[in-house]
C-alpha positions as CSV (number, residue, x, y, z in Angstrom):
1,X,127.6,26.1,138.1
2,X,124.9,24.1,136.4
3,X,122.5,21.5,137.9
4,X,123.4,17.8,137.3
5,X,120.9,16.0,135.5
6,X,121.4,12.9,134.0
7,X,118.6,12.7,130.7
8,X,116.4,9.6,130.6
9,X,114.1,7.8,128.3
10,X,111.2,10.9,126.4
11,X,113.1,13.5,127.9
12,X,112.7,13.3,131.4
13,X,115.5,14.2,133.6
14,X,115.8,12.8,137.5
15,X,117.3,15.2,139.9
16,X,120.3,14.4,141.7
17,X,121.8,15.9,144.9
18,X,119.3,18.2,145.3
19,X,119.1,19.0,148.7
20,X,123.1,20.7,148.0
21,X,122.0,22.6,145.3
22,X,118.5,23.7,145.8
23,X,117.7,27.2,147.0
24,X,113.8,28.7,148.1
25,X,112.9,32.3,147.8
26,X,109.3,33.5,149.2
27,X,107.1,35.7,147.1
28,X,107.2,38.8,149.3
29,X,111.6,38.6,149.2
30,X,111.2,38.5,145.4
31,X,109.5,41.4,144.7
32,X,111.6,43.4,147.3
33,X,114.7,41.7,145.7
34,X,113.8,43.0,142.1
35,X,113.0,46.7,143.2
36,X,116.8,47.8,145.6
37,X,119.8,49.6,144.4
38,X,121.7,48.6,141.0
39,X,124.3,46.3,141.9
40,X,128.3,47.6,142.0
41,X,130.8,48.0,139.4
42,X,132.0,44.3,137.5
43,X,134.9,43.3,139.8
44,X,137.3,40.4,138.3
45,X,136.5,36.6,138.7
46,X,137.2,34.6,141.3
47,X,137.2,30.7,140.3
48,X,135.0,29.1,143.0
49,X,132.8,25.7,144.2
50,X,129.5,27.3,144.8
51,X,126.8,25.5,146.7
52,X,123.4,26.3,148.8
53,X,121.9,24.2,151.2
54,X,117.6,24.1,151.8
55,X,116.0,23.8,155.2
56,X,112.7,23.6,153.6
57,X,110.3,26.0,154.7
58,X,112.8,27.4,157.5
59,X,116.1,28.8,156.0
60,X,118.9,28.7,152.9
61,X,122.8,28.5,153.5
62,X,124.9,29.7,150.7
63,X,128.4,28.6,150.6
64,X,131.6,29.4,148.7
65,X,134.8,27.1,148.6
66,X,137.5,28.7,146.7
67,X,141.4,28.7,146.1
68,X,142.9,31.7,147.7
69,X,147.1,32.2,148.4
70,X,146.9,35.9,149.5
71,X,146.6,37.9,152.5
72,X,142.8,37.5,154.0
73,X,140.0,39.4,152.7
74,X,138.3,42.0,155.0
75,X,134.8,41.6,154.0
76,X,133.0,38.2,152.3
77,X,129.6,38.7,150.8
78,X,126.6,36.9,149.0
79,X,124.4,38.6,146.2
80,X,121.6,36.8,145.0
81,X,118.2,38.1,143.3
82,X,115.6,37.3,140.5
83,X,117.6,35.3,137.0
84,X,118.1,37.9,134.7
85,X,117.4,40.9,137.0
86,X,119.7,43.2,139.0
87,X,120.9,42.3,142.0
88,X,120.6,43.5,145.0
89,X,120.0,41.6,148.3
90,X,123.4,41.0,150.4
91,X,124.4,39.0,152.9
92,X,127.8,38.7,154.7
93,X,129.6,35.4,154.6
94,X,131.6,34.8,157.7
95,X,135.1,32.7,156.3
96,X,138.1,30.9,157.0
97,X,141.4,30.5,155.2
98,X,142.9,27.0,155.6
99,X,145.0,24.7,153.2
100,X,144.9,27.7,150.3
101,X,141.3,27.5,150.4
102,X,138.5,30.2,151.4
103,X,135.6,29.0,152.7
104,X,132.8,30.9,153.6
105,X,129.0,30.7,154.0
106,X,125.6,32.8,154.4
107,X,122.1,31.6,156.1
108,X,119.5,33.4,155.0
109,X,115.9,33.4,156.8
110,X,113.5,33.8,153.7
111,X,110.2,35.8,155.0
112,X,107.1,35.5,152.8
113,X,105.6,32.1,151.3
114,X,108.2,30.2,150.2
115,X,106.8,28.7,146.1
116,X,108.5,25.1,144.9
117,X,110.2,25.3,141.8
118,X,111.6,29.0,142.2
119,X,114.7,30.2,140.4
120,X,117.3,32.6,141.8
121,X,120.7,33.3,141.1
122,X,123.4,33.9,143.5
123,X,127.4,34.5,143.7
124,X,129.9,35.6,146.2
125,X,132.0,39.0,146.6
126,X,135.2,38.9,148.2
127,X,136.9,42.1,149.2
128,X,140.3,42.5,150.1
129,X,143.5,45.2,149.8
130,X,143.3,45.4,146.3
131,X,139.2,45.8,145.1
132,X,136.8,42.9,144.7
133,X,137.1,40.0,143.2
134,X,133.9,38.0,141.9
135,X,132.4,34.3,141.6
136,X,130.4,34.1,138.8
137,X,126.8,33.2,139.3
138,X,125.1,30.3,139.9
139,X,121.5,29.1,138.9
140,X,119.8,27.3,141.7
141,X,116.4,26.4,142.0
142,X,114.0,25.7,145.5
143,X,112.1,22.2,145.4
144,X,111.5,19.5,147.3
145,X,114.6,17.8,147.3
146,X,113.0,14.3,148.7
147,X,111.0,13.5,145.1
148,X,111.9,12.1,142.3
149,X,111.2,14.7,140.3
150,X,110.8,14.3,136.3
151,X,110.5,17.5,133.7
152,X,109.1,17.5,130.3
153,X,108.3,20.8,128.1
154,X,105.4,22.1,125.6
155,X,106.1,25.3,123.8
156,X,107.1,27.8,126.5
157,X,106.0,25.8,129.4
158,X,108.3,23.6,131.6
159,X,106.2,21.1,133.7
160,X,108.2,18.9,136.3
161,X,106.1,15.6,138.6
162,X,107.2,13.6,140.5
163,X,104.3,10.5,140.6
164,X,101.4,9.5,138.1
165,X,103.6,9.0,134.6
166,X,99.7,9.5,132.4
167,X,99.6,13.5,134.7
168,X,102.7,14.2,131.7
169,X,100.0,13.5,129.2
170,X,97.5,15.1,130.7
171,X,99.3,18.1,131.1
172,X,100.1,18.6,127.8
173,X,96.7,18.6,126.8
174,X,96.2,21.4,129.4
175,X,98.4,23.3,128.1
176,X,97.7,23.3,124.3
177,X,93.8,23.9,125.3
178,X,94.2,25.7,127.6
179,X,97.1,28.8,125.3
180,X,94.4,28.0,122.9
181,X,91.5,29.0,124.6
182,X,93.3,32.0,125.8
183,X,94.4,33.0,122.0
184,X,90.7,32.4,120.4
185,X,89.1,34.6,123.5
186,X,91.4,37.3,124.2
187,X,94.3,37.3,121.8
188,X,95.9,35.9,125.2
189,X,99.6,34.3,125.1
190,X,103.0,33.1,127.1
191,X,105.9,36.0,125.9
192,X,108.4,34.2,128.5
193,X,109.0,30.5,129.7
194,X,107.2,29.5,132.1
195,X,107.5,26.7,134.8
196,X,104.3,24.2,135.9
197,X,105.2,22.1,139.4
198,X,102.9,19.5,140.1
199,X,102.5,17.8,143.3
200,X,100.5,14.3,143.7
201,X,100.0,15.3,147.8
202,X,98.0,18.4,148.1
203,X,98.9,18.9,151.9
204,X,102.8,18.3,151.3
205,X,102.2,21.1,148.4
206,X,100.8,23.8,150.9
207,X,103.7,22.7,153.5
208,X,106.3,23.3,150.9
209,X,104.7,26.4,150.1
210,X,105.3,27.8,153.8
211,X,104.0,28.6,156.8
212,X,100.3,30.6,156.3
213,X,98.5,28.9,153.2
214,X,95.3,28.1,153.0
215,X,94.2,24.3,153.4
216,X,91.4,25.3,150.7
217,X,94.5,26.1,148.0
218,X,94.7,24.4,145.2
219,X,97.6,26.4,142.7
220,X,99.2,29.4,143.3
221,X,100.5,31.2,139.9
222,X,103.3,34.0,140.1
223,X,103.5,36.0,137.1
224,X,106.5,37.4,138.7
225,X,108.5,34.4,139.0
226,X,106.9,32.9,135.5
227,X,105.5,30.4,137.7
228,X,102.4,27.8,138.8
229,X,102.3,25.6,141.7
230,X,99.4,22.8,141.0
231,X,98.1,19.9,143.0
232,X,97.4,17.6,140.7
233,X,96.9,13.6,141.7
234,X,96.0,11.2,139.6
235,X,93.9,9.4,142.2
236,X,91.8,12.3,142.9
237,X,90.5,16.2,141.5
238,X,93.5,16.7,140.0
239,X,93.4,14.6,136.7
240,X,89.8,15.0,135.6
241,X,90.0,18.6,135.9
242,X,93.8,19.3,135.2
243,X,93.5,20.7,132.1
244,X,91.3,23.6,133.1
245,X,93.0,24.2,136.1
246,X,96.3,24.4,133.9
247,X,94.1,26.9,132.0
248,X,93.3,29.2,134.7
249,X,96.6,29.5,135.8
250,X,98.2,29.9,133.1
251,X,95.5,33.3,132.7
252,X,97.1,35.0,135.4
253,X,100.7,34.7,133.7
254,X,99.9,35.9,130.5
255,X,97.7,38.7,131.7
256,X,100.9,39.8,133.1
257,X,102.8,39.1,130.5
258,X,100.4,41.4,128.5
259,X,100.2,44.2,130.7
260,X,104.2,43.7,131.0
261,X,106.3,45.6,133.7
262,X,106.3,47.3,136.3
263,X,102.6,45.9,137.8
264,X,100.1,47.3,137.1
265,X,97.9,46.6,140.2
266,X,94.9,44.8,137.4
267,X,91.9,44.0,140.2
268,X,91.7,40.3,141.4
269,X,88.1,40.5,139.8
270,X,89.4,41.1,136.5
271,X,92.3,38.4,136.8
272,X,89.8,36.0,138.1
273,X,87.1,36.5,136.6
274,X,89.4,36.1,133.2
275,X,90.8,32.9,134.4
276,X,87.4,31.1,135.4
277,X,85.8,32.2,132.3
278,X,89.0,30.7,130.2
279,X,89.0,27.9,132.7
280,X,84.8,26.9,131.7
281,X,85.9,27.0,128.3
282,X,87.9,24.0,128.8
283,X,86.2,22.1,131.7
284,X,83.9,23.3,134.5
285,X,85.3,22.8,137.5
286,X,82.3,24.9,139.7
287,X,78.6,25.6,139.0
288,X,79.7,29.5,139.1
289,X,76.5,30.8,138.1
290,X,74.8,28.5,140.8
291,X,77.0,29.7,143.4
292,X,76.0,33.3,142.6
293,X,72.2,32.3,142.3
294,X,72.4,31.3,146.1
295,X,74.3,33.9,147.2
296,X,71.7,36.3,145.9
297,X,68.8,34.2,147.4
298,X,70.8,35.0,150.9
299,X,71.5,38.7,150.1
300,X,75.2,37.8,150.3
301,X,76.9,39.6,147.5
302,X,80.4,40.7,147.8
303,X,81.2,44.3,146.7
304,X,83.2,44.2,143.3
305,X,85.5,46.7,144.8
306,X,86.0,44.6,147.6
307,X,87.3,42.1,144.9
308,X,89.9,44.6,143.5
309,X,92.5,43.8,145.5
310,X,91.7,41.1,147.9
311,X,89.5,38.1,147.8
312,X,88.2,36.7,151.5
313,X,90.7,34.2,153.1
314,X,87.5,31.4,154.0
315,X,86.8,28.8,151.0
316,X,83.4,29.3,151.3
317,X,83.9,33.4,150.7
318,X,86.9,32.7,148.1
319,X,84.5,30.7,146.3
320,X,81.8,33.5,146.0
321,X,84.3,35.8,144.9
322,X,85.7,33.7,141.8
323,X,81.6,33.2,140.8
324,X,81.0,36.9,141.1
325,X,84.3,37.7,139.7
326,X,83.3,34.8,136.9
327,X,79.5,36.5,136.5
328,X,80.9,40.2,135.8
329,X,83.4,39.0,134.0
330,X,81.2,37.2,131.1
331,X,78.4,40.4,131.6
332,X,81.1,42.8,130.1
333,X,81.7,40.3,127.4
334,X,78.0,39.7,126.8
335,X,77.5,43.0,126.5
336,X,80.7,44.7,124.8
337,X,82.5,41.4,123.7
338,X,85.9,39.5,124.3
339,X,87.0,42.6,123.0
340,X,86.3,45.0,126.0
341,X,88.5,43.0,128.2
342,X,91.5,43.0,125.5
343,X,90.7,47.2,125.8
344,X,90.8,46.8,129.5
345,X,94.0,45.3,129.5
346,X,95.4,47.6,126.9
347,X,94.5,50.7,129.3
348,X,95.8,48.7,132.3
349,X,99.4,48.6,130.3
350,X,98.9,52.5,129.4
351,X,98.7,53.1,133.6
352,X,95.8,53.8,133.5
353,X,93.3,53.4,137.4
354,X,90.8,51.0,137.3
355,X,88.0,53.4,136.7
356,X,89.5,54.7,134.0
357,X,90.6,51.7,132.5
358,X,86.6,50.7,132.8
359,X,85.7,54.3,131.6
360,X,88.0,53.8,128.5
361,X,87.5,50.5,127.6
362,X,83.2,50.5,128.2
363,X,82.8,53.8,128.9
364,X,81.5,53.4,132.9
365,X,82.4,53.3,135.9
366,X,83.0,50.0,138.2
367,X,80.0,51.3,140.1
368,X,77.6,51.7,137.2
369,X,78.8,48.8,135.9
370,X,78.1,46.6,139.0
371,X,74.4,48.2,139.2
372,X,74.1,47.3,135.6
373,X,75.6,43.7,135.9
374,X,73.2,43.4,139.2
375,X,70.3,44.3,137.1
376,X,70.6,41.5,134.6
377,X,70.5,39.4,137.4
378,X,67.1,40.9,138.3
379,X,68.2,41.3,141.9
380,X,67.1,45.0,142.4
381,X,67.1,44.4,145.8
382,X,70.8,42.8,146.5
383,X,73.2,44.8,148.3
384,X,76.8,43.7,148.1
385,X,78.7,43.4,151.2
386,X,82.5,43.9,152.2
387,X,85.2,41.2,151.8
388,X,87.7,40.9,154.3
389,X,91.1,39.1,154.0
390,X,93.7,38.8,151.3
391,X,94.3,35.9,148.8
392,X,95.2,37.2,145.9
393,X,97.7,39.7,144.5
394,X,99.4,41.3,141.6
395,X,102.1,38.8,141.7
396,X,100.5,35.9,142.9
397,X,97.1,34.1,142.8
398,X,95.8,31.3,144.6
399,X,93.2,28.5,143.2
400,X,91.1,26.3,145.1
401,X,90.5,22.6,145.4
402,X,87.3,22.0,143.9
403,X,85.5,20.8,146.8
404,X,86.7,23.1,149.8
């Protein structure tokens, strides 16, 4: 089954009957989809209607409507997973036969944040006296069925709106500076398409996102899913500092997409600290060094390896952590070059721990390095304290608005 979309005028492409077709996944489902059992042996095809209903936020119902003139199957089943990965979450499909047709359907609870603009594929087993017969799969994707939504691509990226026809303009130029920036600094780029959802209404964005995100969030970016979640209104932050939020986000994926598969656990201090420093080459969206400056004057440092895999969950502490993660970030450049973080990286894909990606790449430790990097601030006295809370993680990172 393939989406309906009707093309208009430049390309764009108004969905229709989305709320039949759409499907949402949450983050946390996705990586425990791509990680089960390989799937069963091909069993034959099984001509089908295949369609998926969206209770936003709450649940998905798959269904299958199919012609079927033999005795009735003992067991009806849905499969569904990541595109282009092996499948292996599955759900029984309670059916009926009536009229030589099966019917048959499967509502699925999601847990985890649930991110607009997700892609899953999905089909139906039928078992009966003779083997399994098969549907072939289907391509759905979760969004917010109510807008109008409009798509337009740029090299490998795919960027969908729905309001503000001058964001599609802006977003391109976010886009091309923002892969360029990334190329010049750290030899930086996309390897896979990549998908850029922008909503005009930051608090309708969060909702969508599910139940738990922050009202400070901005963007979320999953390199898993090859995908960024942007607010982005033309009335407000959004459009005078689109392109370098486009830029930050777009970090995070193609750090991935460097280090590659499976994750390879790359501390939030390094993937931030990247991003802001590729962001600020495009547009400064915070006074980072300010930030730190005052957090210094109050003796309220985080510790840098209370950054490697968590930043706090307050705006005020997430902020600190992107400046210090910003600040360390341009000291190992300042002192080793763009260079040292391509090294970094490079160990990172090897498998390498984080100390010894830092001892391989600089030849230190994170500890030495933070006494070193809190030397050139001349802060002798600064003692960093620990974060609590989680934001970020290898799979998905969250931005915030610029004034939390």
């Amino acid at each position: 089954m393939t989406l309906g979309l009707r093309f208009g005028p430049a390309g764009r492409r108004p969905w229709r009957r989305l709320a039949q077709i759409v499907v949402g996944l949450g983050v946390a489902a996705l990586v425990w989809l791509a990680s089960g059992p390989a799937p069963v042996a091909a069993a034959p095809s099984l001509p089908a209607d295949l369609t998926a209903d969206v209770e936003i936020r709450s649940a998905i119902t798959f269904h299958l409507d199919a012609p079927w003139t033999g005795p009735p199957p003992s067991r009806v089943s849905v499969l569904f997973g990541l595109p282009q990965g092996i499948v292996t979450r599955r759900g029984r499909a309670p059916f009926e036969l009536a009229d030589g047709r099966l019917t048959a359907s499967h509502r699925w609870r999601p847990r985890g944040t649930l991110l607009p603009g997700a892609d899953i594929e999905y089909r139906f087993e039928v078992r009966h006296a003779d083997g399994a017969t098969r549907t072939a799969t289907s391509s759905v994707t979760y969004i917010d069925g109510e807008l109008p939504w409009q798509t337009q691509s740029e090299g490998l990226v795919d960027f969908w709106w729905y309001a503000g026809d001058d964001l599609a303009a802006d977003a391109v130029d976010g886009i091309r500076r923002g892969l360029d920036a990334l190329e010049d600094e750290f030899g930086l780029e996309l390897r896979r398409r990549t998908r850029l959802v922008f909503y005009a209404d930051g608090d309708r964005m969060r909702a969508d996102m599910g139940r738990g995100t922050r009202p400070w969030v901005g963007g979320v970016a999953s390199a898993r899913l090859d995908l960024i979640v942007l607010y982005a209104s033309r009335f407000d932050w959004g459009r005078t500092t689109l392109p370098s939020t486009i830029a930050h986000e777009l970090t995070h994926i193609a750090i991935e997409h460097a280090v590659g598969e499976p994750p390879r656990n790359i501390p939030s201090w390094l993937h931030e600290g990247v991003a802001t420093v590729v962001e600020s080459s495009v547009a400064e969206r915070f006074s980072y060094d300010a930030i730190v400056d005052a957090a210094f004057a109050a003796d309220r440092l985080i510790s840098l390896r209370g950054l490697t895999g968590s930043f706090p969950v307050h705006s005020s502490g997430a902020l600190l952590a992107y400046a210090q993660s910003n600040s360390f970030v341009k000291f190992i450049i300042d002192r080793w070059g763009e260079s040292a973080i391509t090294r970094i990286l490079d160990a990172y894909r090897e498998g390498a721990s984080q100390d010894r990606a830092l001892r391989q790449a600089v030849g230190l430790s994170l500890n030495a390095l933070e006494a070193e990097w809190l030397a050139t601030l001349d802060q002798s006295d600064a003692v960093p304290t620990a974060s609590a809370g989680v934001l970020s993680t290898a799979s998905a990172f969250a931005l915030p608005l610029p004034h939390p």
